[in-house]
DOTIKE-402032 format. One line per 2 residues: number of its first residue (from 1); for each residue x, y, z of N, C-alpha, C. Coordinates in nm, 3 decimals. Layout:
REM residues N
NUM = X/Y/Z/X/Y/Z/X/Y/Z | ...
REM end
This chain:
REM residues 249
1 = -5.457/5.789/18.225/-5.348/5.716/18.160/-5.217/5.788/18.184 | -5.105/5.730/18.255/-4.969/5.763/18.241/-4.895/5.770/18.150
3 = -4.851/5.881/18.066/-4.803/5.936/17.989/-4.643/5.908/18.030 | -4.526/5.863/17.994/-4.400/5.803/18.003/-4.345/5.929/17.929
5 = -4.256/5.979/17.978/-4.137/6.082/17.902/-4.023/6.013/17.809 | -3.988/6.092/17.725/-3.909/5.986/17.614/-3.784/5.972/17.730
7 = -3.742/6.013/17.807/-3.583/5.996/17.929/-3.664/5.862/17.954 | -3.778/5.877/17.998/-3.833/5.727/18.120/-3.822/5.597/18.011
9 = -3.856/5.644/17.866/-3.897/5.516/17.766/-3.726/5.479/17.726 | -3.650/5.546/17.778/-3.508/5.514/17.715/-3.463/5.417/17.811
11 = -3.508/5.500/17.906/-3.432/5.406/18.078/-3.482/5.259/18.038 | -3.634/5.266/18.043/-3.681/5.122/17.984/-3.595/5.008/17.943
13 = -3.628/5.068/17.827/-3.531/5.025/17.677/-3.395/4.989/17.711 | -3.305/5.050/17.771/-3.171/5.018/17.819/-3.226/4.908/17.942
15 = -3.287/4.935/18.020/-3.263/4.832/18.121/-3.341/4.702/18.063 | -3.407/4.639/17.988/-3.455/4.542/17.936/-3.328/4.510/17.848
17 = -3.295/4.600/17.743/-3.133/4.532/17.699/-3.014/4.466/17.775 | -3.024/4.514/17.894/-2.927/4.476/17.992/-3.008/4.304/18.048
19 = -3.095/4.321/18.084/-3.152/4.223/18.096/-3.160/4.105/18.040 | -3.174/4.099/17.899/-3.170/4.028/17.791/-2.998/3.960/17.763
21 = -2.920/4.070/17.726/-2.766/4.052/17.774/-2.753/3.963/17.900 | -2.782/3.990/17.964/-2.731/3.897/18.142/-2.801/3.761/18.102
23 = -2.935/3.783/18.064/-2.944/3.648/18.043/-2.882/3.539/17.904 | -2.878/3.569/17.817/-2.777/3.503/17.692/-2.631/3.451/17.764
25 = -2.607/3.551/17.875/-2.470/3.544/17.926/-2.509/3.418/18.022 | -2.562/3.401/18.097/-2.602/3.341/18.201/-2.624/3.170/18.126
27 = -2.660/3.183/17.996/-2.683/3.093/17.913/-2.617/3.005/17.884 | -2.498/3.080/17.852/-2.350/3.040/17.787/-2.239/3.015/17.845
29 = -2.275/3.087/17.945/-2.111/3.088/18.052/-2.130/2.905/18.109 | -1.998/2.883/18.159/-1.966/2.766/18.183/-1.855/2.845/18.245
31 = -1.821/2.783/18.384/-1.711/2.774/18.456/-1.571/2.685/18.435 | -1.461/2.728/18.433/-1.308/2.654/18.407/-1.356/2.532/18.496
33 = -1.279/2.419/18.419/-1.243/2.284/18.479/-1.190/2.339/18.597 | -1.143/2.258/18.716/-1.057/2.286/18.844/-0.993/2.117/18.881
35 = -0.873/2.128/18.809/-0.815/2.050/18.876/-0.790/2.002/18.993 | -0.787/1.881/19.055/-0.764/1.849/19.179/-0.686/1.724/19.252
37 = -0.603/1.757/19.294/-0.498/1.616/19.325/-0.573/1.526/19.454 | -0.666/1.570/19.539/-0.752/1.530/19.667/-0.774/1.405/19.637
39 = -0.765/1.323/19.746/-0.725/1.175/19.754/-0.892/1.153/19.872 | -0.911/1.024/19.910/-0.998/0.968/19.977/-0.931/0.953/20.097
41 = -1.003/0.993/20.227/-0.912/0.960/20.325/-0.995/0.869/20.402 | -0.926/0.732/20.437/-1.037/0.627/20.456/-1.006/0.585/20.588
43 = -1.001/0.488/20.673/-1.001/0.441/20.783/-0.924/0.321/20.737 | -0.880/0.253/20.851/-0.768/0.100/20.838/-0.855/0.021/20.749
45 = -0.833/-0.049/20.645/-0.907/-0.182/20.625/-0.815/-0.314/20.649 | -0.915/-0.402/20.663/-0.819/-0.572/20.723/-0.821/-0.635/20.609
47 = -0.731/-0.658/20.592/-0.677/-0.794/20.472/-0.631/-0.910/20.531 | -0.660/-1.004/20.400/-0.650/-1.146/20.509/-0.487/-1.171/20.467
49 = -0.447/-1.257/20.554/-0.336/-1.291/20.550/-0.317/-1.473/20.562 | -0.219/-1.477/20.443/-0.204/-1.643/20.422/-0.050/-1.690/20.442
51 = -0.003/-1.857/20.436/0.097/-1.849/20.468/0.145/-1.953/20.385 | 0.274/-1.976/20.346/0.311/-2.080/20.317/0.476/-2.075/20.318
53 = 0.555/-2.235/20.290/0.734/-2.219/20.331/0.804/-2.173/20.196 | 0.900/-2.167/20.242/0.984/-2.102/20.148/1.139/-2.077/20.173
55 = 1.209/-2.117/20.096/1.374/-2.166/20.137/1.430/-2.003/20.125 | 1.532/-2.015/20.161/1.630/-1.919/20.205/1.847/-1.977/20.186
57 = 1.897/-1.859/20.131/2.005/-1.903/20.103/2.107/-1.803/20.152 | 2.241/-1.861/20.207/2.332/-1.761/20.244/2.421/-1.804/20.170
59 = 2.538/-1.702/20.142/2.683/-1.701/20.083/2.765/-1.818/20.180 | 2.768/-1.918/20.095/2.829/-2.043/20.098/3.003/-1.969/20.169
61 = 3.050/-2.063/20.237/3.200/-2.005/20.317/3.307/-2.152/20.269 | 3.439/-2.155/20.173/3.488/-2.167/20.143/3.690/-2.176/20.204
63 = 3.683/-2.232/20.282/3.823/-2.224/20.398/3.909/-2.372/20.345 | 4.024/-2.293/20.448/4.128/-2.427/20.475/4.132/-2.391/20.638
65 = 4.053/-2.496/20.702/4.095/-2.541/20.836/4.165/-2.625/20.839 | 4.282/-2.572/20.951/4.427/-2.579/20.995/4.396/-2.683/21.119
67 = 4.515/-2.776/21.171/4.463/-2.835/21.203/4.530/-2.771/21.371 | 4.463/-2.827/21.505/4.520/-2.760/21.617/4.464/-2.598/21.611
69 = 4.371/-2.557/21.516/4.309/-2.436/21.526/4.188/-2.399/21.411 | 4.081/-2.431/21.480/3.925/-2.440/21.461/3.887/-2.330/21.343
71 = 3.815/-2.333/21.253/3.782/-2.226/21.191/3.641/-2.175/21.239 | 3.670/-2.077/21.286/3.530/-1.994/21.321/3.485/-1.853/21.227
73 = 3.338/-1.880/21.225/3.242/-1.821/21.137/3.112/-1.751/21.191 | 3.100/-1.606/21.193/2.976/-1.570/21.303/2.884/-1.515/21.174
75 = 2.779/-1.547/21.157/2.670/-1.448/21.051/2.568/-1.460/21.095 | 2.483/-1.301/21.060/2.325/-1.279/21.096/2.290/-1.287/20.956
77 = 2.073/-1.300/21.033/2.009/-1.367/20.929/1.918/-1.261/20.951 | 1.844/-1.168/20.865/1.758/-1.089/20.907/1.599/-1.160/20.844
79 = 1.630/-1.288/20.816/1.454/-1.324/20.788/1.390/-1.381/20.905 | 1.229/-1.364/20.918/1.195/-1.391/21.035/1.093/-1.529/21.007
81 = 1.075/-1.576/21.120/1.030/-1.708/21.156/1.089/-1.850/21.067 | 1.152/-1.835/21.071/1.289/-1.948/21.044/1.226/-2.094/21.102
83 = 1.203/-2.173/21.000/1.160/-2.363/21.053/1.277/-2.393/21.069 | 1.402/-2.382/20.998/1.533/-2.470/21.000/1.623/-2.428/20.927
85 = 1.783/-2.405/20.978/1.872/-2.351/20.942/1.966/-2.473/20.892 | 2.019/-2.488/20.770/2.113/-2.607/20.761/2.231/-2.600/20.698
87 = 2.312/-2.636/20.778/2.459/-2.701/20.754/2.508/-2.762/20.634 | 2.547/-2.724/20.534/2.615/-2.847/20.452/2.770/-2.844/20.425
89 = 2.807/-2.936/20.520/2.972/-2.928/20.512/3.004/-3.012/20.441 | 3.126/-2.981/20.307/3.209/-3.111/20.247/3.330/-3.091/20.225
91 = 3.411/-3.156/20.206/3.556/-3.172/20.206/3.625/-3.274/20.140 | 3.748/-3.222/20.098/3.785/-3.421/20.029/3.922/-3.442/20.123
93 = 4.017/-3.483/20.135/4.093/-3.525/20.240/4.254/-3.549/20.118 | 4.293/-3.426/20.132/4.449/-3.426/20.068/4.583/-3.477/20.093
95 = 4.527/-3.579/20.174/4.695/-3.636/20.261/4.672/-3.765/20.317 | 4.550/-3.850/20.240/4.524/-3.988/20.272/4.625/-4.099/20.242
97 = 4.660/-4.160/20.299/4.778/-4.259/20.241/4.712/-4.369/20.205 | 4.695/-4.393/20.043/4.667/-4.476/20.000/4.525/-4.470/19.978
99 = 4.488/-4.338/19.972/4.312/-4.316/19.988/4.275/-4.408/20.126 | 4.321/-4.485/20.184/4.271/-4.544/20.381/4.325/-4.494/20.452
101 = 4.475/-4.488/20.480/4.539/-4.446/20.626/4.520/-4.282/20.626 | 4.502/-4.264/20.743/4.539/-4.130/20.796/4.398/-4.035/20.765
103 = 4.253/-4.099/20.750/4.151/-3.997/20.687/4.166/-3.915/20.791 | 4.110/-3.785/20.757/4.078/-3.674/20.845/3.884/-3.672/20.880
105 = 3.901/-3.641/21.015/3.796/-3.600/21.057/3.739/-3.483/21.085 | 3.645/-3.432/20.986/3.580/-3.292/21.033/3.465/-3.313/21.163
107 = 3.438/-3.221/21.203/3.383/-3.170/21.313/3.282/-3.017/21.274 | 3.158/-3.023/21.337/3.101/-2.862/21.307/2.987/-2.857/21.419
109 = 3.060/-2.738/21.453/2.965/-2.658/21.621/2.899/-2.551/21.533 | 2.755/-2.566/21.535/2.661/-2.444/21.524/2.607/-2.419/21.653
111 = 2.611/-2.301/21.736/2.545/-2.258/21.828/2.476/-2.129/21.788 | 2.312/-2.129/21.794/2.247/-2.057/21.737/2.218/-1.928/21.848
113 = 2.138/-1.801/21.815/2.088/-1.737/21.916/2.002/-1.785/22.039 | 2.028/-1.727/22.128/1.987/-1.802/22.297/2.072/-1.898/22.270
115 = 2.216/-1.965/22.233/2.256/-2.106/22.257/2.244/-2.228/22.259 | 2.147/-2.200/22.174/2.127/-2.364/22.137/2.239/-2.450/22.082
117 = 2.273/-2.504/22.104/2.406/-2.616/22.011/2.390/-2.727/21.973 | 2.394/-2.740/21.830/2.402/-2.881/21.753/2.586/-2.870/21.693
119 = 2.583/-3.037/21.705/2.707/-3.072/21.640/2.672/-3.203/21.608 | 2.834/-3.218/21.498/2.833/-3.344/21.418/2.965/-3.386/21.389
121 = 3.061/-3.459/21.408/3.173/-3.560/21.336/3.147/-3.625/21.256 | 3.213/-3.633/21.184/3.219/-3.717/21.020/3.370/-3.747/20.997
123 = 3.436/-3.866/20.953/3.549/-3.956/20.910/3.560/-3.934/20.743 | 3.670/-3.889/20.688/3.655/-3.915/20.520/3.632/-4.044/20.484
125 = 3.531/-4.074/20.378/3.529/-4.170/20.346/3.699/-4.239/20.274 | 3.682/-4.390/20.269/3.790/-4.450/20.194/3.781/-4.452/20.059
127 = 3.828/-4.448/19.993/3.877/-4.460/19.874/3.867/-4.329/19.771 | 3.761/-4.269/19.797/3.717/-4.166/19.779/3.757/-4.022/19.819
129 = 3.779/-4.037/19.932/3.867/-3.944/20.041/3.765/-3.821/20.065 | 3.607/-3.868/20.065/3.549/-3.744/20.020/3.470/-3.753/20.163
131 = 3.390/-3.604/20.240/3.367/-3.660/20.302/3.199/-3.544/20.318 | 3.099/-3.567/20.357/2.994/-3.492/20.342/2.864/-3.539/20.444
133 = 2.811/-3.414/20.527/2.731/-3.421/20.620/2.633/-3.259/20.629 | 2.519/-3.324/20.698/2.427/-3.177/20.700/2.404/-3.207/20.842
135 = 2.401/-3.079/20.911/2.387/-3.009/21.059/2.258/-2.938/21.041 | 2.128/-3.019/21.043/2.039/-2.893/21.113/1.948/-2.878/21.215
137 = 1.921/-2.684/21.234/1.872/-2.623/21.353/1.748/-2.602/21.355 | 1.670/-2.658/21.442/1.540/-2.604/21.432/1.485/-2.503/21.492
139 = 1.417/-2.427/21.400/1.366/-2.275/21.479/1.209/-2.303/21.521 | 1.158/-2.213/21.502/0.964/-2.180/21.467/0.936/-2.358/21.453
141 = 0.828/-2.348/21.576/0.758/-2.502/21.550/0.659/-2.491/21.460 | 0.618/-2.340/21.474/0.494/-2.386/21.390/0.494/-2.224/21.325
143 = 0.404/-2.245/21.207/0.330/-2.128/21.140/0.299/-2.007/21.261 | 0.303/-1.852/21.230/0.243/-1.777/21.295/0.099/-1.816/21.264
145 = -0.022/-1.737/21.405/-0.142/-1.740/21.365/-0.221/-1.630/21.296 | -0.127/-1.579/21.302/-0.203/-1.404/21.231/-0.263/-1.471/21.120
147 = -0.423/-1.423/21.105/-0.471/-1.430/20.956/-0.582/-1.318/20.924 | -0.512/-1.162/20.996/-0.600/-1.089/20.909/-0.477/-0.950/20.978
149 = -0.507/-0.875/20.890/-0.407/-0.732/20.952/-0.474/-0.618/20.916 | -0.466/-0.507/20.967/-0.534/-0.400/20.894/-0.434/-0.309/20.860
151 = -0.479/-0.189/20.765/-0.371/-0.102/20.755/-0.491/-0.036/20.616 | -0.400/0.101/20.591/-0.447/0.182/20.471/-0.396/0.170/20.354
153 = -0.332/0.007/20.323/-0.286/-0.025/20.204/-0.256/-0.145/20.210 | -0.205/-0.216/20.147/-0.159/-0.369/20.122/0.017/-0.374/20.158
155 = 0.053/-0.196/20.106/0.198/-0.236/20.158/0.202/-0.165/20.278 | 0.118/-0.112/20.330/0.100/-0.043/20.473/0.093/-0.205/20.570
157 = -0.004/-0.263/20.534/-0.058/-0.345/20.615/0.099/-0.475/20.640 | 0.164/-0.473/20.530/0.262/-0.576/20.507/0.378/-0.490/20.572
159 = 0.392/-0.411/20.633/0.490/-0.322/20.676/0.469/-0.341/20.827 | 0.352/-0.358/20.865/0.273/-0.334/21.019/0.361/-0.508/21.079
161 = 0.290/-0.583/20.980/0.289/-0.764/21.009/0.448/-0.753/21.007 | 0.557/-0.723/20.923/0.666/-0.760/20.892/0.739/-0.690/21.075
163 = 0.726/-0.606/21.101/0.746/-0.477/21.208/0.690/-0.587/21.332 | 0.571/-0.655/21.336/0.558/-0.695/21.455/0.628/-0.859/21.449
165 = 0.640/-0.896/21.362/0.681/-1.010/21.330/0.830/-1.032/21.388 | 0.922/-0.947/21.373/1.069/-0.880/21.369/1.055/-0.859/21.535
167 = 0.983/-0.808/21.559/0.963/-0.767/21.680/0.952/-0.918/21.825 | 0.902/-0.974/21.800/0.892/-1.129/21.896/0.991/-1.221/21.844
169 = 1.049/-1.215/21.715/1.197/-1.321/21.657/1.278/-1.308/21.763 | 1.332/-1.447/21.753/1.454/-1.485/21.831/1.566/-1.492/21.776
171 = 1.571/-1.510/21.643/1.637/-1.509/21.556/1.721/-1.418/21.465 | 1.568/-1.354/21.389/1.594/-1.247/21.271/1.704/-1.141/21.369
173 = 1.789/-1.137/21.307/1.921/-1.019/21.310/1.996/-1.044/21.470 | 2.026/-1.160/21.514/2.107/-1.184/21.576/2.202/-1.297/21.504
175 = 2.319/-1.314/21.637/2.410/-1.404/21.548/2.436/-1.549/21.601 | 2.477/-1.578/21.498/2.504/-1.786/21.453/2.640/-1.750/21.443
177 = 2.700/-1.831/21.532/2.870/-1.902/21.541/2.872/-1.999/21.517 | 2.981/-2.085/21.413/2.975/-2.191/21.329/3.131/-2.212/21.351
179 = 3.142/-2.359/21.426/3.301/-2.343/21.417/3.317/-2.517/21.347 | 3.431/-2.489/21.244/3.461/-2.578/21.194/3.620/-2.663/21.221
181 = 3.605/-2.765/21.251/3.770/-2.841/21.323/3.779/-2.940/21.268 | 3.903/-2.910/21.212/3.969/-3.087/21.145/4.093/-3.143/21.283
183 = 4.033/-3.304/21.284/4.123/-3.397/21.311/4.211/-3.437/21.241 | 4.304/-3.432/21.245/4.419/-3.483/21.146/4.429/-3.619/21.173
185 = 4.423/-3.741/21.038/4.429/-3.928/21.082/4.573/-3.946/21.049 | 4.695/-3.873/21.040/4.794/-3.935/20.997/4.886/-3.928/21.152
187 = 4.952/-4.037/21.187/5.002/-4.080/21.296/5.181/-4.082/21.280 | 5.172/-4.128/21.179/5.355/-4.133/21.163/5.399/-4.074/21.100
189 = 5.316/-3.965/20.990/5.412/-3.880/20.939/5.306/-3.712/20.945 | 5.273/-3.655/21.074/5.158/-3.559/21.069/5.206/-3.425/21.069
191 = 5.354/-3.401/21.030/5.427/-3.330/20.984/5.330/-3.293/20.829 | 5.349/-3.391/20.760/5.323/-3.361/20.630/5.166/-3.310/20.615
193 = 5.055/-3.309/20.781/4.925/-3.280/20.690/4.892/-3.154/20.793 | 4.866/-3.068/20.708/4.844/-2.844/20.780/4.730/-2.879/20.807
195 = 4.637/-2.954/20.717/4.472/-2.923/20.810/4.403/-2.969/20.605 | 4.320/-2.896/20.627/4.243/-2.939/20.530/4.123/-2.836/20.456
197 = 4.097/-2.796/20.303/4.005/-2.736/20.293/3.818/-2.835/20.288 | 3.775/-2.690/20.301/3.613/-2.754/20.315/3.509/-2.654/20.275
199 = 3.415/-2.680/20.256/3.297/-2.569/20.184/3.183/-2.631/20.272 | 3.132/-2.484/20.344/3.018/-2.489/20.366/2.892/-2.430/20.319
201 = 2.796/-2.496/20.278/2.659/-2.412/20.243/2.539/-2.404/20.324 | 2.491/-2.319/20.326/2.421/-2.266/20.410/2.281/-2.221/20.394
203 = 2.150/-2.331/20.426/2.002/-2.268/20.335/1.952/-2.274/20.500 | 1.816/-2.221/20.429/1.750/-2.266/20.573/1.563/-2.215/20.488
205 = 1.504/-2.227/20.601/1.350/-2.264/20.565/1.263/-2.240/20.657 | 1.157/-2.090/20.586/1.107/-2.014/20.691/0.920/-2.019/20.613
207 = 0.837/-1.945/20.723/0.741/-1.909/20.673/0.728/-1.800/20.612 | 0.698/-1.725/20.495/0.630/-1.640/20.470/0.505/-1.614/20.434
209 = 0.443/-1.480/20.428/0.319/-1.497/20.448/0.256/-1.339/20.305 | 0.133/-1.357/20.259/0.138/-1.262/20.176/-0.027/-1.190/20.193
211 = -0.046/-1.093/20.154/-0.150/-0.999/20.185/-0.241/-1.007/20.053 | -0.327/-1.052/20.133/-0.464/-1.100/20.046/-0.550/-0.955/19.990
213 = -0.608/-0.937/19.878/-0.707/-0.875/19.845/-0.846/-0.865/19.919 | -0.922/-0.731/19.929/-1.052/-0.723/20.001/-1.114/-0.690/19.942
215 = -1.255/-0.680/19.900/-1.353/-0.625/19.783/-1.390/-0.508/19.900 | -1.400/-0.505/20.042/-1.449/-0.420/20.095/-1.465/-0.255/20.069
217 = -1.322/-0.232/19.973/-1.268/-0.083/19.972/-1.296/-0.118/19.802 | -1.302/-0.200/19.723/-1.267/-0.192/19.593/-1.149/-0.208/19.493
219 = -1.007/-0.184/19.634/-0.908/-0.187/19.532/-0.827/-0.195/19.658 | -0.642/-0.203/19.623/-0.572/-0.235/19.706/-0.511/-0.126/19.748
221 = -0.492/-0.039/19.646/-0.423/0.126/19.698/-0.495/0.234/19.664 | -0.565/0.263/19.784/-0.658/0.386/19.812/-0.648/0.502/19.765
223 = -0.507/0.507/19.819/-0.452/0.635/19.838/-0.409/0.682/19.713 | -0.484/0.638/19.579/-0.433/0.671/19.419/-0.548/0.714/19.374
225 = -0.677/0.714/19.386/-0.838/0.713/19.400/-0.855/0.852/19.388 | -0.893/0.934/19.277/-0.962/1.065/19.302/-1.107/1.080/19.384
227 = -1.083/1.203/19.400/-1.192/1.275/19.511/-1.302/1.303/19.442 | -1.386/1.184/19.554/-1.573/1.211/19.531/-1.657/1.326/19.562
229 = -1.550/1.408/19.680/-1.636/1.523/19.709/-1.591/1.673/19.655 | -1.514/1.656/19.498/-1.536/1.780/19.461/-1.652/1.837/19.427
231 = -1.703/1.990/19.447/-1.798/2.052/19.422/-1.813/2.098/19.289 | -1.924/2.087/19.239/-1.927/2.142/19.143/-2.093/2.262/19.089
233 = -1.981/2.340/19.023/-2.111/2.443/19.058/-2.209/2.470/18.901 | -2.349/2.454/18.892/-2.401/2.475/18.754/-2.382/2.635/18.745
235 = -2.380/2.642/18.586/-2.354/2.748/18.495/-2.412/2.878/18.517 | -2.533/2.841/18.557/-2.628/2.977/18.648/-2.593/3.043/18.753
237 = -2.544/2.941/18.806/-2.537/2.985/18.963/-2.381/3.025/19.008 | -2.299/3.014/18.876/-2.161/3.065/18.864/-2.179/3.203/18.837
239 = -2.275/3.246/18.716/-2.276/3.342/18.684/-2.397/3.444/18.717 | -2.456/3.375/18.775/-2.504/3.476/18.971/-2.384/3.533/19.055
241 = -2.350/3.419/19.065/-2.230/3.468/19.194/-2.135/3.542/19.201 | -2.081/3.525/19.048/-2.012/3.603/19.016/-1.997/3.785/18.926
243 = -2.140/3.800/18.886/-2.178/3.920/18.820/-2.341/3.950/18.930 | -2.340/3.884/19.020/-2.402/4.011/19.143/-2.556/3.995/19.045
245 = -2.573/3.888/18.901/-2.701/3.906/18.849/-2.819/3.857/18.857 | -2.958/3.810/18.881/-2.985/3.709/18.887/-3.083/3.705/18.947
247 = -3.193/3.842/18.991/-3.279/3.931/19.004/-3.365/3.998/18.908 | -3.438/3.945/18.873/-3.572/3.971/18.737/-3.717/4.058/18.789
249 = -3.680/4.206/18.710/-3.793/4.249/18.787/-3.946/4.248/18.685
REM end
């Protein structure tokens, strides 16, 4: 029988206390939360894309055309695929004799980008002296065909379509010259008539198109989505790793 020295029965004794300690510890410990801002990093997804019309308006132009010198008007339009740009000229006629003699005749040249040219004459009416006509241009025969886009968001994807869209226009952000000319109707006394005011307004009527929802991804902005692949470590194996303990003899 091995006889143990009271030094050997102490060593014991201490190292089983230590033992006992590591493990209670090992028990209890729990590792800090770890915050994490890590996002999903995904690949393009396609969203469908739909279409429908939708009017458009410019700052109405407000003149006195002179007569023997045309009023001209140049403005860009930065919306794209444009069905029809329209004209609305009116005027009333300040120097009619008798509301009949002498009406004035307006006139309006739109020549669009690439040169296309529409025009129109119009006579003031009698009695009325008023006189009112619409000029319009036709753009886009038809709907684009795009009906799906991809991208890593809904406003990613609507950024891509808008960018290529802009990109093949004939239109969007070039310029429209609009010239407006009065005939003067007074014959025997045309001294007395300078020209005439007139208001034009200005709409027009395009496609737009809007970015559909996908169940494919779950949601529309990814890129807000916390991270599936944080690690996480159990309570044991923290406090192994970290106190070197975890060895039972």
């Amino acid at each position: 029988m091995i006889l143990l020295r009271r030094n050997d029965k102490i060593i014991i004794i201490v190292g089983v206390f230590i033992l006992l300690a590591a493990g209670v510890g090992v028990a209890l410990y729990s590792p800090p939360k770890v915050e994490t801002n890590s996002t999903i990093t995904t690949g393009p997804t396609t969203y469908p894309v739909t279409w429908e019309d939708r009017t458009g308006t410019l700052p109405s132009v407000s003149k006195f055309a002179t007569k023997g010198q045309p009023y001209s008007y140049t403005f860009t339009v930065n919306q794209t695929n444009i069905k029809t740009m329209s004209f609305h000229l009116t005027w009333v006629d300040n120097k009619a004799l008798l509301k009949r003699f002498g009406l004035d005749t307006f006139t309006l040249d739109v020549i669009a980008p690439g040169g296309k040219t529409v025009s129109f004459s119009e006579k003031s009416q009698k009695r009325t002296k008023a006189g009112d006509f619409i000029v319009n241009v036709s753009g886009t025969d038809s709907q684009p065909s795009v009906t799906t886009i991809t991208g890593n968001s809904t406003g990613d994807a609507s950024a891509r379509l808008r960018a290529a869209l802009r990109k093949d226009d004939s239109w969007a952000g070039k310029e429209f010259n609009v010239t407006v000319t009065v005939t003067i109707g007074e014959r025997l006394l045309k001294f007395r008539d300078k020209g005439n005011n007139f208001d034009l307004a200005i709409n027009y009527t395009y496609y737009d198109f809007t970015i559909g929802k996908t169940s494919s991804t779950g949601g529309d902005d990814l890129g807000d989505l916390p991270s599936t692949n944080t690690t996480w470590t159990p309570p044991y194996m923290s406090m192994i790793l970290n106190t070197g303990c975890g060895r039972f003899v």
